[in-house]
C-alpha positions as a Markdown table, in Angstrom:
| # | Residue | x | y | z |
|---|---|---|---|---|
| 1 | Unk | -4.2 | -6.7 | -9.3 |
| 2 | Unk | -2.2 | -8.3 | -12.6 |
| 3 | Unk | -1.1 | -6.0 | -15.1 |
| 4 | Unk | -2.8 | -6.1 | -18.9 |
| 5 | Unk | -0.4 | -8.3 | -19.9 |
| 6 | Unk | -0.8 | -10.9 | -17.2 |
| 7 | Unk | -4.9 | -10.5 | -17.8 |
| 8 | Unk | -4.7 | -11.2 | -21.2 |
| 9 | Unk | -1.9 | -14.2 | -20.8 |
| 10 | Unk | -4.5 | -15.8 | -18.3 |
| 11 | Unk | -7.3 | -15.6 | -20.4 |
| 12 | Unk | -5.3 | -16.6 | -23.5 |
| 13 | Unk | -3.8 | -20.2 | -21.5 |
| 14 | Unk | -7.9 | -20.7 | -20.4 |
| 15 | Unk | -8.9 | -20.6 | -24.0 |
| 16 | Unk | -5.9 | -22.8 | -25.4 |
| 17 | Unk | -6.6 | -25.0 | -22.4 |
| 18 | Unk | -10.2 | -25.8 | -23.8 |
| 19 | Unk | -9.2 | -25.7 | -27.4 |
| 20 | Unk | -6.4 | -28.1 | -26.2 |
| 21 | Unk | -8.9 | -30.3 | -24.6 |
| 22 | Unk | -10.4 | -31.8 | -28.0 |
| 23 | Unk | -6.7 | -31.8 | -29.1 |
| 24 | Unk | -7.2 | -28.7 | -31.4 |
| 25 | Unk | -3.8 | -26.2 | -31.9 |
| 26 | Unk | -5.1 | -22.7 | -31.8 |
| 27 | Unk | -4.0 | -19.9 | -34.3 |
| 28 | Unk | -3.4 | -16.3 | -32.9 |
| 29 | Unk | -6.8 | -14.9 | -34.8 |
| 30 | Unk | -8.8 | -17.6 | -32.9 |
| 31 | Unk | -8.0 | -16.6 | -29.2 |
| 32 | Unk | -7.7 | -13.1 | -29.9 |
| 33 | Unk | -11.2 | -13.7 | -31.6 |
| 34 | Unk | -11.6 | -15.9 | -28.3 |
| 35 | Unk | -10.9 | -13.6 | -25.8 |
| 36 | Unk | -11.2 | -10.1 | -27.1 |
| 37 | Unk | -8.0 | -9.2 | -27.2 |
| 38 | Unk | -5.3 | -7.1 | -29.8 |
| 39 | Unk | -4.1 | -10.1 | -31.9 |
| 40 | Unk | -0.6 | -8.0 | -31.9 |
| 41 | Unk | -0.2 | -7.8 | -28.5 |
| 42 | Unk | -1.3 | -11.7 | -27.9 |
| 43 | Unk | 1.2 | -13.0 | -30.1 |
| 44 | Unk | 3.8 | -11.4 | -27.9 |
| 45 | Unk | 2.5 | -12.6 | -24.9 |
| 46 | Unk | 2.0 | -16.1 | -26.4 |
| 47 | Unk | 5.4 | -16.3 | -27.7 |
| 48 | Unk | 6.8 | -15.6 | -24.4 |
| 49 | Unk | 5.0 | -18.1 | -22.7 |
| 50 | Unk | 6.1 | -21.1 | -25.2 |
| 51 | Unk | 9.9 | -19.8 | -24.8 |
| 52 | Unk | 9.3 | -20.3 | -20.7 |
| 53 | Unk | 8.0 | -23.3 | -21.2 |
| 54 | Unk | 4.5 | -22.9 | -20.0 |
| 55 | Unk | 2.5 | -23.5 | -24.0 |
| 56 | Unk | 3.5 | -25.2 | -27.1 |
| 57 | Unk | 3.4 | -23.8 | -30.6 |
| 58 | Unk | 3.7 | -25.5 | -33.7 |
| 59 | Unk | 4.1 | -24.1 | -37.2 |
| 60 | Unk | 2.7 | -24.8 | -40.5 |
| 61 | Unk | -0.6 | -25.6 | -41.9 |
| 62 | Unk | -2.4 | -27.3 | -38.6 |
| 63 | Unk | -0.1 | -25.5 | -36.2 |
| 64 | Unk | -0.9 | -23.2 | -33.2 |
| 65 | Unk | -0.3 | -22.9 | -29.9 |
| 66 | Unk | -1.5 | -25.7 | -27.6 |
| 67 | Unk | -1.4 | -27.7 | -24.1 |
| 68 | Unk | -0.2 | -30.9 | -23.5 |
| 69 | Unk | -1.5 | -32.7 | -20.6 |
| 70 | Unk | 1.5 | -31.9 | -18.5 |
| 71 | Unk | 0.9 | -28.4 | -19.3 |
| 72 | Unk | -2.6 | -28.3 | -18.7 |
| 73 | Unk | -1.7 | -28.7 | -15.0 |
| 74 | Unk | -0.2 | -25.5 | -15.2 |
| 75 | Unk | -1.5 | -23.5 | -12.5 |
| 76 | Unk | -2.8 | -19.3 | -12.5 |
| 77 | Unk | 0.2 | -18.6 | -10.1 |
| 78 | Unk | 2.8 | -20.2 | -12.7 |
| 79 | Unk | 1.0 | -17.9 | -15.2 |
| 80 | Unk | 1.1 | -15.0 | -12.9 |
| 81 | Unk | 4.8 | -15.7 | -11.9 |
| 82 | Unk | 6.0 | -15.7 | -15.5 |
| 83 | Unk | 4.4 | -12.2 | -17.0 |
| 84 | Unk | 4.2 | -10.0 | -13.4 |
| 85 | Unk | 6.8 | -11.7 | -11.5 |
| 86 | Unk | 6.5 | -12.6 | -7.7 |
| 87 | Unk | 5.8 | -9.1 | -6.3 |
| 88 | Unk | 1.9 | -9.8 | -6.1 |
| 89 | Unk | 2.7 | -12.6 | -3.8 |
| 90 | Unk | 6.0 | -11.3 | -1.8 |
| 91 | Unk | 5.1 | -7.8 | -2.3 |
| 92 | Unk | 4.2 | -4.9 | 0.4 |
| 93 | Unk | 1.2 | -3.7 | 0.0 |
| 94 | Unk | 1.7 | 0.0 | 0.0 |
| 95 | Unk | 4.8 | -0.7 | -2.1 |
| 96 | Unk | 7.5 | 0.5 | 0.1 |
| 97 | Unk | 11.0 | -1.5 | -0.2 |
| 98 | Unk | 11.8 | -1.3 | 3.2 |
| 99 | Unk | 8.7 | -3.1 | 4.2 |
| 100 | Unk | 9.7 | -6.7 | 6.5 |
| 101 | Unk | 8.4 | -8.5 | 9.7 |
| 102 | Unk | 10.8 | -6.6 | 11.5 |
| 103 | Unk | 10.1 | -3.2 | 10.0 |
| 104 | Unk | 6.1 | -3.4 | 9.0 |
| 105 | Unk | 4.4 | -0.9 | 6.8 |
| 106 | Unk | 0.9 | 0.0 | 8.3 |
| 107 | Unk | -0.8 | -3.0 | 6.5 |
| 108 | Unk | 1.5 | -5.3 | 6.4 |
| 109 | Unk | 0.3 | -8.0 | 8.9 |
| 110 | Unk | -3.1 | -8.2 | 6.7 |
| 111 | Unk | -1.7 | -7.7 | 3.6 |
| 112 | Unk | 0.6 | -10.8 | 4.2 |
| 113 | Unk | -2.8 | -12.8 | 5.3 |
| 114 | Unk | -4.6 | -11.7 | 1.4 |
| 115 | Unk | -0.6 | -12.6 | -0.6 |
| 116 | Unk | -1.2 | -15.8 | 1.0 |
| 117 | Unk | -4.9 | -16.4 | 0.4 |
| 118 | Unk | -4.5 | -15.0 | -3.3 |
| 119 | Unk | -1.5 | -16.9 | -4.2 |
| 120 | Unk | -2.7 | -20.7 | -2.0 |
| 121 | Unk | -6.3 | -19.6 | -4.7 |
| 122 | Unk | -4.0 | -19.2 | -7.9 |
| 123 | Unk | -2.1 | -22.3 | -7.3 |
| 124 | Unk | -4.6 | -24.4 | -7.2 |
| 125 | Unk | -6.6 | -23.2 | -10.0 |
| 126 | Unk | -5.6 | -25.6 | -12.7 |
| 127 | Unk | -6.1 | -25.1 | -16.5 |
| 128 | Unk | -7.2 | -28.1 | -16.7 |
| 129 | Unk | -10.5 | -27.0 | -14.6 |
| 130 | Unk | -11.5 | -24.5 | -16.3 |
| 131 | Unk | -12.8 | -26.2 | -19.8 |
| 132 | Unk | -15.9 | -27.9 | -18.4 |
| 133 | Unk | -16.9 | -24.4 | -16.7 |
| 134 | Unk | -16.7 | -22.3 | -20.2 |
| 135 | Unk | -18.3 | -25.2 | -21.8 |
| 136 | Unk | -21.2 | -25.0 | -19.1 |
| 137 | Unk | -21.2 | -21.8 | -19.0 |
| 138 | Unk | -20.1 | -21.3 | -15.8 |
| 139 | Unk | -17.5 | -19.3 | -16.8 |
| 140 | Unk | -17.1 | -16.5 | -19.4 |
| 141 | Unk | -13.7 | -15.2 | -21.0 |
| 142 | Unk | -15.4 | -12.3 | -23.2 |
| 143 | Unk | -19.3 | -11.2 | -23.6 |
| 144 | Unk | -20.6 | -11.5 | -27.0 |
């Protein structure tokens, strides 16, 4: 459903969100440690994010990237919206261009039903929820 880049760039903002939570800025080795990612490809993705606005970074020797509590209200879909674009939520589902109400692919009328259920899930899912579930354990960003 999201591209590699948009997987790791969701897992990534989870893991700064609970390192952010006990107001600790996060170096690159520590969420690609995190979340078991290249720490390479990470850093791209991370710097991205800060130059859209959606994560702060600070450099030197306590620097790292980190979310203020305005940003922690950063929703999934934002996320989503900034590394894929909008096509998961405005897109047809077989891919055609053509596709439109007036003009429907074969799935369209159901496919439109899922865009709306995933996207009305993704903008509600805070970052701000999701510390208290990995600290629980109710929630897992990589399997030791």
């Amino acid at each position: 459903m999201f591209s590699k880049t948009c997987e790791y760039a969701i897992r990534a903002m989870i893991f700064i969100a609970q390192q952010s939570k006990n107001g600790h800025k996060t170096s690159i080795k520590e969420i690609a440690r995190g979340i078991d990612s290249p720490e390479f490809f990470i850093a791209k993705i991370l710097q991205d994010l800060t130059r859209r606005g959606l994560l702060q970074s600070a450099k030197g020797r306590h620097g790292g990237f980190y979310l203020d509590k305005q940003l922690m209200k950063c929703s999934i879909a934002d996320i989503v919206r900034a590394i894929d674009g909008d096509k998961l939520f405005s897109g047809c589902g077989l891919g055609l261009n053509q596709c439109s109400e007036s003009r429907p692919c074969p799935i369209h009328h159901e496919f439109k039903k899922l865009r709306k259920n995933i996207f009305d899930m993704l903008q509600k899912a805070r970052l701000s929820e999701f510390p208290e579930r990995l600290e629980n354990n109710l929630a897992f960003l990589k399997w030791n």
